[in-house]
Phi, psi and omega in degrees: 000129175293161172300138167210189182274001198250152192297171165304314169311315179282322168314304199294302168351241200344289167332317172290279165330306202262025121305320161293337171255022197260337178291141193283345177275014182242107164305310197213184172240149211235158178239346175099187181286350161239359202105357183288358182247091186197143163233107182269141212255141180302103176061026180209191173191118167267091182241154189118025159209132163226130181267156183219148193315322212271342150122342166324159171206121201272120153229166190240116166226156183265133190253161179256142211252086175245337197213160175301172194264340197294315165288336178276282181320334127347292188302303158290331156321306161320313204274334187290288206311337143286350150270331170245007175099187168301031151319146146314115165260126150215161194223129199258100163288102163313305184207143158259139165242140185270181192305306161311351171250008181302141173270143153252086165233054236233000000 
């Protein structure tokens, strides 16, 4: 990651995000029923990830329901920890669509 003025939380943030949503089964990314799944961010918010002090990481997404959901979360787990490591993961799938029903707003 190049150098910038933004904190390491905000770099992992980001970085988790566009890796989750970059998977091929997560159409979108989810904020939860309230919005509680976010890391706000100076004059931005990145959502559907949340770091928490302690370095866990909550992320929430809508999945396309192609594969089992036990292996896309799997994947995804993989995928937060190599950006953040041996951390706590957790992953809320909100909602799933099957293929034939996808929106395209990805």
């Amino acid at each position: 990651m190049p150098t910038t003025d933004r904190s390491p939380t905000e770099q992992l943030s980001e970085h988790i995000g566009d890796a989750v949503r970059g998977h091929p089964a997560v159409l979108r990314a989810h904020g939860g029923a309230f919005g509680e799944i976010a890391s706000h961010l100076p004059g931005r918010q990145v959502t559907g990830v949340r770091v928490a002090e302690d370095g866990a990481v909550e992320i929430g997404v809508v999945a396309l329901l192609d594969r089992p959901l036990p292996e896309t979360a799997a994947e995804l787990r993989d995928l937060v920890r190599e950006a953040a490591g041996p951390v706590p993961v957790h992953i809320t799938i909100a909602e799933v669509e099957l293929p034939g029903d996808v929106q395209e707003d990805r």
